[in-house]
C-alpha positions as CSV (number, residue, x, y, z in Angstrom):
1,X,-8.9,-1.8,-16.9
2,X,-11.4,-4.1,-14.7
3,X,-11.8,-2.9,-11.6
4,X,-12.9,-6.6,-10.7
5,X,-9.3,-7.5,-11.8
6,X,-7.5,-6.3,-8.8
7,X,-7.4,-6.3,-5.5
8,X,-6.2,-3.4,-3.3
9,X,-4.7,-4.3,0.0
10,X,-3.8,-1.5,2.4
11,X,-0.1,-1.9,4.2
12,X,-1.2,-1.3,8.4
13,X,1.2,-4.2,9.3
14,X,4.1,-2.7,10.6
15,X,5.8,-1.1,14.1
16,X,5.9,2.6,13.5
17,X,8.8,2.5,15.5
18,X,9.3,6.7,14.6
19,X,5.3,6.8,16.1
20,X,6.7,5.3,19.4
21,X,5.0,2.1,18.2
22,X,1.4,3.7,17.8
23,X,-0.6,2.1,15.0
24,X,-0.6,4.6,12.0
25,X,-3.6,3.1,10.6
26,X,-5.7,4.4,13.2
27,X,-3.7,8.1,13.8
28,X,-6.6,10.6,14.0
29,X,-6.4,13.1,11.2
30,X,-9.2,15.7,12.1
31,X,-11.3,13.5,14.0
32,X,-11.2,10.6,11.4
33,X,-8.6,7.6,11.0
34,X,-5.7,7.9,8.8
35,X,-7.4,4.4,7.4
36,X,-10.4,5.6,6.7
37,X,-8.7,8.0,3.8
38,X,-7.1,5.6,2.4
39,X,-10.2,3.2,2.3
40,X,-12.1,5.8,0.6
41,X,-10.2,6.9,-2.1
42,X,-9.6,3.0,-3.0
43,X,-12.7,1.7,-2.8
44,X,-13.7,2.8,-6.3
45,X,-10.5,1.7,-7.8
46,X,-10.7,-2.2,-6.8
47,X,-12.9,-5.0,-6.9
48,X,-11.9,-6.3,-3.5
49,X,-9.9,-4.3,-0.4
50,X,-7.6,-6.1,1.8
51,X,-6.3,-4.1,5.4
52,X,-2.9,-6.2,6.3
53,X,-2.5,-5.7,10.0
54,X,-0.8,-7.8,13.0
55,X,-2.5,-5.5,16.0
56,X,-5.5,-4.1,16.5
57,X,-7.5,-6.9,14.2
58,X,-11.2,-6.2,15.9
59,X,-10.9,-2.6,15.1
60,X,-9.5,-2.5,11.7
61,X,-12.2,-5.2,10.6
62,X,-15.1,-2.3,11.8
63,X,-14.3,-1.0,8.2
64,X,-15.9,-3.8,6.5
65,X,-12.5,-5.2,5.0
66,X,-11.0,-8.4,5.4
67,X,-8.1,-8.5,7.8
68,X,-5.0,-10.7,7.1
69,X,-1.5,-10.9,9.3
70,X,1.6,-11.4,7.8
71,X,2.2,-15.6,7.9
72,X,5.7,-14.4,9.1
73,X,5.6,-14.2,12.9
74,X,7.4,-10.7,14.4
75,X,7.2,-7.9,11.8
76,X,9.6,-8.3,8.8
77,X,8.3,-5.3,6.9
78,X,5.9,-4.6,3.3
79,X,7.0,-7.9,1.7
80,X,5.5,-10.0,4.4
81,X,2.2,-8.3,4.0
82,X,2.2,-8.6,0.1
83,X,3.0,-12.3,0.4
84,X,-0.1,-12.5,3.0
85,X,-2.1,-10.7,0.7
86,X,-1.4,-12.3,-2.7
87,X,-2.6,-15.3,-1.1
88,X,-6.1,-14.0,-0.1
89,X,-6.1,-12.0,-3.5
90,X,-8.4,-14.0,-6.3
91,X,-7.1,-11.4,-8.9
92,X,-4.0,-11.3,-11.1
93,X,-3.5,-7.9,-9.6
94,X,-2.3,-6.5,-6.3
95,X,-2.6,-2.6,-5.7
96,X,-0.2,-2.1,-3.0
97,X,-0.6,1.1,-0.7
98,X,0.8,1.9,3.0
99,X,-1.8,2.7,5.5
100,X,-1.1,6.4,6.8
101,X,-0.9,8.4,3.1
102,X,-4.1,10.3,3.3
103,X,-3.8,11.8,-0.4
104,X,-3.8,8.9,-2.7
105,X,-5.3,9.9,-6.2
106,X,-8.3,8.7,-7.8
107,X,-5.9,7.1,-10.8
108,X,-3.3,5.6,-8.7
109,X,-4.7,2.3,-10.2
110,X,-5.2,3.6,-13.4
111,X,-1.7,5.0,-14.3
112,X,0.2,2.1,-12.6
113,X,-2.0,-0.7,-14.9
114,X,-1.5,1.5,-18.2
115,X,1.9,2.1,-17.7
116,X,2.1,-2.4,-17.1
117,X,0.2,-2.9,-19.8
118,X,2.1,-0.8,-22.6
119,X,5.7,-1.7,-20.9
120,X,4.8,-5.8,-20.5
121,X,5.5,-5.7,-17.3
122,X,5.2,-7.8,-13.9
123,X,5.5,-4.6,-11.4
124,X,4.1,-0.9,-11.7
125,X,5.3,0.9,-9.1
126,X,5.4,4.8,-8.3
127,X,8.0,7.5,-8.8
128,X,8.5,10.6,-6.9
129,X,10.2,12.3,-10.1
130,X,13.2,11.3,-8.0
131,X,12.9,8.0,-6.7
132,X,10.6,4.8,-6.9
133,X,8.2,4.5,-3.6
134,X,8.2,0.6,-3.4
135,X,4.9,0.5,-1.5
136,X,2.8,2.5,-4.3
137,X,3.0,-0.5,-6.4
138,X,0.4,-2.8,-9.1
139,X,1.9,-6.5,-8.7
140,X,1.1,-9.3,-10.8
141,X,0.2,-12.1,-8.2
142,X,1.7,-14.7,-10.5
143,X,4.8,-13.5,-8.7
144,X,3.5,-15.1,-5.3
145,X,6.0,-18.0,-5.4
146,X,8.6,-16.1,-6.4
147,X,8.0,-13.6,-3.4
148,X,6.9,-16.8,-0.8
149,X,10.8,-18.0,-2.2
150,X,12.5,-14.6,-1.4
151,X,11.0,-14.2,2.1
152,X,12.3,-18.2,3.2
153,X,15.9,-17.5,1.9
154,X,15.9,-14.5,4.2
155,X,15.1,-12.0,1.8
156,X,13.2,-8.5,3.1
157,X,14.2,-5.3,1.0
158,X,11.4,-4.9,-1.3
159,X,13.6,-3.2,-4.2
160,X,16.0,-6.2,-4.5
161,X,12.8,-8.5,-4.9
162,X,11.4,-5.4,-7.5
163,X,14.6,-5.8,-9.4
164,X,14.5,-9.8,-9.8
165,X,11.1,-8.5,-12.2
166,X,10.2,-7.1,-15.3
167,X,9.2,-3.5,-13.2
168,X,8.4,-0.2,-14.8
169,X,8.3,3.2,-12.6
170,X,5.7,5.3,-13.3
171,X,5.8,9.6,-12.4
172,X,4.1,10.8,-10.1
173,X,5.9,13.9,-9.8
174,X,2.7,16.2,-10.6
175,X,0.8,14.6,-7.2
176,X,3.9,14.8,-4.8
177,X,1.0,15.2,-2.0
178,X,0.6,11.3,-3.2
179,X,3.6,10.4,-1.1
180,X,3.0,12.5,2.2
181,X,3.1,10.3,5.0
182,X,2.9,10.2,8.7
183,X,6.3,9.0,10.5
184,X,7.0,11.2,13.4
185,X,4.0,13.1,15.8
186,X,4.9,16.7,14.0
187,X,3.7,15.3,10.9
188,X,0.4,15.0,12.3
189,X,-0.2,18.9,12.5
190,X,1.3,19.0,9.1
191,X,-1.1,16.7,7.0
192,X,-3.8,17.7,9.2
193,X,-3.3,21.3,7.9
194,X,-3.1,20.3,4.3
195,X,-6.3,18.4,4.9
196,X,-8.2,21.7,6.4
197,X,-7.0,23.0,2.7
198,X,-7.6,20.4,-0.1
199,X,-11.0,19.1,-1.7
200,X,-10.8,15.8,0.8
């Protein structure tokens, strides 16, 4: 695996309606932005990193990351920001991540492309051991029209658009920290306690 290969983009796009609207991306998590997390442990796994947002644009771009809005106007969830983002990528790959998981692993990258390569696949995307989490995901940007297609007929669930592809799920059951998230304020004092703990 390249690095150079693929772009990373960072999901920070949509209305954290369960937040009371606040911005996820910038949630401080003991005195840094949930962003900033996220940046850092993707920077060494991509070429180029991408922050989709549609609020907030000055401050995200502070990071040193191109900024791209959904083309969509209103906020029509992950798909939009995908679309947006295989447009700007100049890769054959698209590491998809959400913006407010502060315990992404080092490999993400690495185990989602191996696990493409060996199954032929168009779409890596992360298991729970239970369940796939659509927007822990290596993309093949060939898929752009395909996606661009979806979105104008309507279309905005991200599995039924996984499902028109050649996808393969990959475990992630031994990281389940990978898929911690922040969607309500209580998880705040949550992940900030498992960060106080762990080698972040």
């Amino acid at each position: 695996m390249d690095i150079a290969d693929i772009t990373a983009v960072i999901l920070a796009g949509g209305r954290a309606t369960r937040m009371g609207g606040t911005d996820k991306g910038l949630v401080t998590l003991n005195n840094r932005a949930m962003i900033e997390y996220v940046i850092e442990t993707l920077r060494p796994q991509a070429g180029t990193l991408l922050i989709n947002a549609n609020r907030n644009l000055d401050i995200y771009r502070r990071y040193g990351c191109p900024v791209i809005s959904d083309d969509l106007e209103g906020y029509h969830g992950p798909l939009a920001g995908i679309a947006s983002a295989m447009r700007s990528a100049g890769t054959d790959l698209l590491l998809v991540t959400p913006c407010d998981s502060p315990f992404l692993p080092d490999d993400l990258a690495r185990r989602l492309y191996d696990q493409m390569l060996e199954n032929h696949a168009d779409i890596s995307v992360a298991n729970n051991g239970k369940r796939i989490q659509p927007v822990f995901a290596l993309i093949n940007t060939g898929l752009r029209d395909s996606l661009q297609g979806y979105l104008d007929k309507g279309g905005r669930k991200i599995d039924l658009w996984y499902n028109q592809h050649t996808l393969v799920s990959v475990d992630f059951a031994d990281k389940p920290e990978t898929f911690l998230n922040i969607n309500t304020p209580e998880d705040i004092l949550e992940i900030e306690s498992r960060l106080d703990t762990c080698k972040c």
